[in-house]
N, C-alpha and C positions, 0 to 999 in steps of 0.2 A: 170893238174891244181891242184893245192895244197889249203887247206881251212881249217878251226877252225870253228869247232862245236861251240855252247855256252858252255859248261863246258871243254871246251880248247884241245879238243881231233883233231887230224889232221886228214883229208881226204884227200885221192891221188882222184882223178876223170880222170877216161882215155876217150879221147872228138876224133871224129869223126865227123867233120862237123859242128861246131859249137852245135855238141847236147853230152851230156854226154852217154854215153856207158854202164862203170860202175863204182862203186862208193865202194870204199875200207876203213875205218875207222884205226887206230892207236891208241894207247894210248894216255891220257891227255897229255900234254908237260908242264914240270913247268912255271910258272911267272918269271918272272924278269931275265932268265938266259938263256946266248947264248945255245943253242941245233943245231946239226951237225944232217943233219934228210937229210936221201939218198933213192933214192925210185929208183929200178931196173925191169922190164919188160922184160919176154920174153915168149915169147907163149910157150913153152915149159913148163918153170917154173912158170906162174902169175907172180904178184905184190908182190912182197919183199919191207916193209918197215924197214928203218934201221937208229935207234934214238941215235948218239952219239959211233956209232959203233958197235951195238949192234942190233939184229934183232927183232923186237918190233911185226912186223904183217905179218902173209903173207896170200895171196890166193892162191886158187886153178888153175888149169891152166885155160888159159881163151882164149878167141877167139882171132884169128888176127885183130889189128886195123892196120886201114892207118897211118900211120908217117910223118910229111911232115919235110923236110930237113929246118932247118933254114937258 
């Protein structure tokens, strides 16, 4: 799940069951202007976010969630 802070900063939230897990922050994203923003997962590596092609946040490795296939 993806979200904006109030002073425009993006959060990745990794969700299990309808409840939030954990919750990862990024940089502001400017106003008015398209942004390419890719967010990658692996228990191995955490949450890699990546603004425009460029690696803007990452975590630490983090625990296995469920996945459910769309």
């Amino acid at each position: 799940l993806l979200a904006l802070t109030s002073s425009g900063s993006i959060i990745v939230q990794l969700m299990q069951t309808s409840t939030v897990v954990n919750a990862y922050q990024g940089p502001p994203l400017p106003v008015n202007t398209w942004t390419h923003i890719a967010i990658l997962y692996a228990q191995t590596n955490g949450v890699r976010i990546y603004i425009n092609g460029q690696l803007a946040s990452l975590s630490q490795t983090v625990s296995a969630i469920g996945v459910q296939g769309i």
